[in-house]
C-alpha positions as CSV (number, residue, x, y, z in Angstrom):
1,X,0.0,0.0,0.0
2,X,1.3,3.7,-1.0
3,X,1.7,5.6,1.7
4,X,1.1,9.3,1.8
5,X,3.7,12.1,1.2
6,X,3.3,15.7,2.7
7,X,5.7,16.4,-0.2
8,X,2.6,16.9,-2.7
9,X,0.0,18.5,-0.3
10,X,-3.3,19.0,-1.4
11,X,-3.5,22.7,0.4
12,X,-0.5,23.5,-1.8
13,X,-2.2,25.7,-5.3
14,X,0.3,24.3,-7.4
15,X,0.0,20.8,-6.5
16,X,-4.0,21.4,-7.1
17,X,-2.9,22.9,-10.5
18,X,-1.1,19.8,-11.4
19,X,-3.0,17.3,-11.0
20,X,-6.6,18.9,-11.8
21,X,-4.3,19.4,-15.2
22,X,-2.9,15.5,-15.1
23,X,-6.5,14.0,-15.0
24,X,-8.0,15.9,-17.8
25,X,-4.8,15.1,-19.7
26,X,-5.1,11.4,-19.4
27,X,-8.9,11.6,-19.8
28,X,-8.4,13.7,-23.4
29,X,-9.1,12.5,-26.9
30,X,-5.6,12.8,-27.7
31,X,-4.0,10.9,-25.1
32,X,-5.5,8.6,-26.3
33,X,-5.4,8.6,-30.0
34,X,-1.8,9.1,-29.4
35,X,-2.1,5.7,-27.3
36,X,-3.9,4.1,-30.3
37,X,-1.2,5.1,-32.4
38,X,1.6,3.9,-30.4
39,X,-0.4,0.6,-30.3
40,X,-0.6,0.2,-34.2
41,X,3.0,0.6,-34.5
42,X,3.8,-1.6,-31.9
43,X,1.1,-4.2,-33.7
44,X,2.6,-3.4,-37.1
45,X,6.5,-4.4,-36.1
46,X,6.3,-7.2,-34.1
47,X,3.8,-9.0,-36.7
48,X,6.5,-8.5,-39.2
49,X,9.2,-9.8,-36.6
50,X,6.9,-12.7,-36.2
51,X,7.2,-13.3,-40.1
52,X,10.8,-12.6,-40.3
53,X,12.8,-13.4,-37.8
54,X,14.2,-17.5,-37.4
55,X,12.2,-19.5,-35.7
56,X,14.4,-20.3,-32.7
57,X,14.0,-16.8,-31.4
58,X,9.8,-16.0,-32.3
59,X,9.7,-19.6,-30.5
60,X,9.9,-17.0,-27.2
61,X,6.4,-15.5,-27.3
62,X,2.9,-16.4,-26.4
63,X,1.3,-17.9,-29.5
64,X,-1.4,-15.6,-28.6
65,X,0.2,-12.5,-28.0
66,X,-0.3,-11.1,-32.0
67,X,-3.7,-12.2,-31.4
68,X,-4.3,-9.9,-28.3
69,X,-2.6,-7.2,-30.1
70,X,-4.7,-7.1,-32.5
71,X,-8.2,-7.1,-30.5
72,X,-6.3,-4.2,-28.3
73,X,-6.2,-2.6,-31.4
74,X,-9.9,-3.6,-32.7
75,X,-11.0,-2.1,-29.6
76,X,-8.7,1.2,-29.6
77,X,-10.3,1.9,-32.7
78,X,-14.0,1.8,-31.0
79,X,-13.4,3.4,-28.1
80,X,-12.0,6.2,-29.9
81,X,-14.9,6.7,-32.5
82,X,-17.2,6.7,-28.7
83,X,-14.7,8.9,-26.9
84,X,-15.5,11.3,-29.6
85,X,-18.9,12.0,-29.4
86,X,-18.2,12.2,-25.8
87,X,-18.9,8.6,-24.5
88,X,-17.1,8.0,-21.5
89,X,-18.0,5.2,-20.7
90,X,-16.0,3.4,-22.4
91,X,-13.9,3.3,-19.2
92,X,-16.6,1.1,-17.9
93,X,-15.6,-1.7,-16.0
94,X,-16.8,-5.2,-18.3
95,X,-18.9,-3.0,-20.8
96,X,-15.8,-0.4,-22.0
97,X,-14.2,-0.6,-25.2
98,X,-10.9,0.8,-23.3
99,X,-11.5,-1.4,-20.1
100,X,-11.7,-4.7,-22.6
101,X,-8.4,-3.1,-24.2
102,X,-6.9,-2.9,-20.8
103,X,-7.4,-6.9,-20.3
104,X,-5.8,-8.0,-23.6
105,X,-2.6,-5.4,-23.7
106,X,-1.7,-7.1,-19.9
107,X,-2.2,-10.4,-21.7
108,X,0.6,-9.1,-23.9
109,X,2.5,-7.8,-21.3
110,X,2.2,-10.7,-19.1
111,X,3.5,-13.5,-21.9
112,X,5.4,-11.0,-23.9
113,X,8.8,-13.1,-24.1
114,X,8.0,-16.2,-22.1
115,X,11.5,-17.4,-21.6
116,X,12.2,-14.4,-19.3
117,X,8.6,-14.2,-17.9
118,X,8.1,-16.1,-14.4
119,X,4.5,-16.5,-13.0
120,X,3.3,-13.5,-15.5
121,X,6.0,-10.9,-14.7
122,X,9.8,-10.1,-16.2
123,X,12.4,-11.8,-14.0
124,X,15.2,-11.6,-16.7
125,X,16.6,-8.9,-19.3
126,X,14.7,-9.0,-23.1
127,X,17.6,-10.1,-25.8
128,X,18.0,-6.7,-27.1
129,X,15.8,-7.1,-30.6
130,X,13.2,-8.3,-28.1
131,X,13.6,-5.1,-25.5
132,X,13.2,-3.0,-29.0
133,X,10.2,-4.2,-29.5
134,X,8.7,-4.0,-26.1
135,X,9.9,-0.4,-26.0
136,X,7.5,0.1,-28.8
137,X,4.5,-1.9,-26.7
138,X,5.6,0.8,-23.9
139,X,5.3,3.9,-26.1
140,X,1.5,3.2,-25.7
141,X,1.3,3.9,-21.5
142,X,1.3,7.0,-20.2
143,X,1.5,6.5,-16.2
144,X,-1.7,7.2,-14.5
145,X,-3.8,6.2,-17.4
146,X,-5.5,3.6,-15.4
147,X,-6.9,6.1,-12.9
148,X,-10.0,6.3,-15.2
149,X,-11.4,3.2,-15.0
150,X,-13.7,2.7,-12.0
151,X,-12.4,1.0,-8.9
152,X,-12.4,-2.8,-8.8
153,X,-12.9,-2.7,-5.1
154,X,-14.7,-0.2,-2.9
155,X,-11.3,2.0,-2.6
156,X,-10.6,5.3,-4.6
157,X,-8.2,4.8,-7.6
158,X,-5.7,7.1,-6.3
159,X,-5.1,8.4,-2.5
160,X,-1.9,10.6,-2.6
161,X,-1.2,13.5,-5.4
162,X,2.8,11.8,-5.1
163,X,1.4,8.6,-7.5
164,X,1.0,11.1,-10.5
165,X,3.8,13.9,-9.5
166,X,6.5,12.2,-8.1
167,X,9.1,11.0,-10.7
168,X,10.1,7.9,-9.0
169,X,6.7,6.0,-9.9
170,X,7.5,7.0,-13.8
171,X,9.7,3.8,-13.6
172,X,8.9,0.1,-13.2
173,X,10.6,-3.0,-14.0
174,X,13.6,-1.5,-15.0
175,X,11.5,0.3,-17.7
176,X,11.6,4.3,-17.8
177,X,8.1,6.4,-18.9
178,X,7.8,9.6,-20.3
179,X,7.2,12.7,-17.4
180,X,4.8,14.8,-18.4
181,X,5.9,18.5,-19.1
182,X,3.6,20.7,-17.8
183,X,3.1,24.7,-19.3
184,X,4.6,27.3,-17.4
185,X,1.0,29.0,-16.9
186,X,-1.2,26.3,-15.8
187,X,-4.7,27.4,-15.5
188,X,-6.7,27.7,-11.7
189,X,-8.9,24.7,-10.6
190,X,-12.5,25.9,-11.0
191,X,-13.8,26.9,-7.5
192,X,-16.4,23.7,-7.7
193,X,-19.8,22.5,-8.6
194,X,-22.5,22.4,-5.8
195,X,-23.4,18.7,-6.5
196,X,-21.9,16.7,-3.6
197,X,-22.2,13.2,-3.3
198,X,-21.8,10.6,-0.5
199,X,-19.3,7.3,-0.7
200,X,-21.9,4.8,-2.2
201,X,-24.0,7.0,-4.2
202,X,-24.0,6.9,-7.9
203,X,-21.9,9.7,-9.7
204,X,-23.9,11.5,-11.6
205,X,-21.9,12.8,-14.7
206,X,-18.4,12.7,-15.3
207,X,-15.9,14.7,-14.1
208,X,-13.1,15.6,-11.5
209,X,-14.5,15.1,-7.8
210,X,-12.5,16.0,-4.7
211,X,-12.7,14.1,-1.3
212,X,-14.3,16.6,1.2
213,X,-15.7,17.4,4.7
214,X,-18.0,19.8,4.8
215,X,-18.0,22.9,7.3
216,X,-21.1,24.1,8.7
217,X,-22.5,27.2,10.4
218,X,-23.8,26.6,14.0
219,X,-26.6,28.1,15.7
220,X,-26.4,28.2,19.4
221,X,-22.7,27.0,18.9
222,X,-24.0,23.2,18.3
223,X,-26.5,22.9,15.7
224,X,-25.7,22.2,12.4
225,X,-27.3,24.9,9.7
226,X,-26.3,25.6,6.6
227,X,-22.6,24.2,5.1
228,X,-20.3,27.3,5.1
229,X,-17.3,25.7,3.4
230,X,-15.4,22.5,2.9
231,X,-11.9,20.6,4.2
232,X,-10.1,18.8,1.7
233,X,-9.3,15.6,2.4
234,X,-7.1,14.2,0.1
235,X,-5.9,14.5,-3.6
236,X,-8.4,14.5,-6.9
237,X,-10.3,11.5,-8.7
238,X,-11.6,10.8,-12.1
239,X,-15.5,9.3,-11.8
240,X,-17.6,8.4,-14.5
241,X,-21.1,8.8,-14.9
242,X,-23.0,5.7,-13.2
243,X,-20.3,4.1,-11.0
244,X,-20.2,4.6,-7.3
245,X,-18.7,6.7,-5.1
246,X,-16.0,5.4,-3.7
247,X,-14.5,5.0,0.1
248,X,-11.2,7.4,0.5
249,X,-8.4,5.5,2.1
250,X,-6.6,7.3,4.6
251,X,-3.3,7.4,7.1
252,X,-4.2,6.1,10.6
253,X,-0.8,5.2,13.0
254,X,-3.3,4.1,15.3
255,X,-4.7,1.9,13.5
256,X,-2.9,-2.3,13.0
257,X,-1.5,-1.4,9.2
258,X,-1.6,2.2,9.6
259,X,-4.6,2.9,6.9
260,X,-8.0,3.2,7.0
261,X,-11.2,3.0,5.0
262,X,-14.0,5.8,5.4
263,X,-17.5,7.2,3.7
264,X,-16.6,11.0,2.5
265,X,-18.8,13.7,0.8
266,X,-17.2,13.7,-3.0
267,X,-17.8,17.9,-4.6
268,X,-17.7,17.8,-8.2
269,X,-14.8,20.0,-9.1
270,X,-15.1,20.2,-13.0
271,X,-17.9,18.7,-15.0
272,X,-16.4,16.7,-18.6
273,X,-18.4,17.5,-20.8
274,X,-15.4,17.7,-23.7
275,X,-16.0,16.1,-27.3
276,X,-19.9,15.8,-26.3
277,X,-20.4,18.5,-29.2
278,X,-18.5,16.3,-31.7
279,X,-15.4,18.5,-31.7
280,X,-12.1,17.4,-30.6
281,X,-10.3,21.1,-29.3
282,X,-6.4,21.8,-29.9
283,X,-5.0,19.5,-27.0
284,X,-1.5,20.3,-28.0
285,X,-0.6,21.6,-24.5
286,X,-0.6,18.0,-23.4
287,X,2.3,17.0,-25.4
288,X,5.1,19.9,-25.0
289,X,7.5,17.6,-25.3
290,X,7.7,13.7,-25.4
291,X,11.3,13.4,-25.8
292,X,12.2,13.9,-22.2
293,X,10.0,14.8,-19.0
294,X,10.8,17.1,-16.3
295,X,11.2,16.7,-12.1
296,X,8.9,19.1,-10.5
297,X,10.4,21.6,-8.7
């Protein structure tokens, strides 16, 4: 389990910036066109190493694995022509084009060169015409973009604003991902909607929601009147319409592991209502540069 890091706090304006600006980058059009296209190339290479190369070294992968690819790629293309007109659920856990996606590219990843897979994971160094190609395969994950499918257990997707700002978690299994570079004026968070929900309700529309505990005004210095403001409680999520509100995990000492589970009030930050219209806007400032990524400062 992650545990928190007052490095990123959530009371911090530019942290808020950051990561209200992360979430609508990895929930944008072009993330993940850009994803598709990575995909395709990916597909496009290693069927012609399958072709090509002897036999003694494409003996290494899944049989399946071109096979997986490919519905990846079937489904890419769907989710994208849905994403477009504003459809998001395609995140939807079962139902969505890019959840089904999800399932076969970790099929791929999990038997991508089975003589230096153990149990599903890479225990030993690709040869190197075999690490080319998986660099390809990796050209199509942009950290964080799971954080848009709904929870598969009651839990928030993402409890501290270090899992998407803190360079450390760019890299896994000896593999190195792309930092985002952010623009130098990053726009304000929007002040926020005035739909709250509850942990358990259904969301109502999609969006960024923050964790929050409502203030209130007091009459006679213990009843409760109307709210007056709210506490932020922890860093941003991504809902979709129809899913659940989720429980917030937080840091307990007290408690036998040190984290706890708990109901919160959920305030809409910023309704998504992108693409809805049919139009895709410029989302160039999303991909300042992909060459190299930048530590926060």
């Amino acid at each position: 389990m992650m545990t928190f890091s007052t490095k990123y706090p959530m009371t911090d304006e530019s942290v808020r910036r950051k990561i209200f600006w992360l979430l609508k980058r990895l929930s944008s059009y072009s993330l993940w066109q850009r994803k598709r296209d990575a995909w395709a190339y990916f597909v496009q290479r290693y069927e012609n190493a399958l072709k090509t190369w002897p036999e003694n070294k494409t003996n290494g992968f899944h049989p399946r694995n071109i096979i997986w690819s490919y519905d990846a790629l079937r489904l890419y293309d769907e989710g994208l022509i849905e994403l477009a007109q504003g459809n998001r659920q395609v995140w939807q856990i079962k139902t969505g084009e890019f959840f089904q996606l999800f399932h076969s590219a970790d099929l791929v990843e999990s038997n991508f060169y089975l003589p230096c897979h153990e149990r599903g994971v890479q225990r030993e160094p690709y040869p190197p015409e075999v690490d080319r190609l998986n660099t390809l395969r990796l050209t199509a994950t942009y950290w964080g973009d799971n954080l848009l499918y709904p929870p598969h257990g009651n839990a928030c997707n993402i409890y501290d604003a270090a899992y998407l700002l803190d360079e450390d978690f760019y890299s896994y299994n000896s593999k190195q991902l792309a930092y985002p570079v952010f623009p130098k004026n990053l726009p304000s968070v929007p002040e926020g909607r005035s739909i709250i929900i509850k942990t358990g309700e259904p969301v109502p529309c999609d969006g960024i929601w923050e964790p929050v505990k409502p203030q209130y005004n007091h009459k006679f210095l213990v009843i409760k009147t109307d709210v007056s403001g709210f506490k932020n409680l922890g860093t941003y999520n991504y809902f979709i319409r129809g899913m659940n509100a989720p429980l917030q995990v937080y840091e307990d000492m007290l408690l036998a592991d040190g984290w706890g589970y708990r109901d919160v009030h959920w305030r809409l930050i910023w309704e998504d209502t992108r693409y809805c219209d049919g139009i895709i806007p410029d989302e160039s400032e999303y991909f300042l540069d992909e060459t190299q990524g930048k530590r926060i400062q």
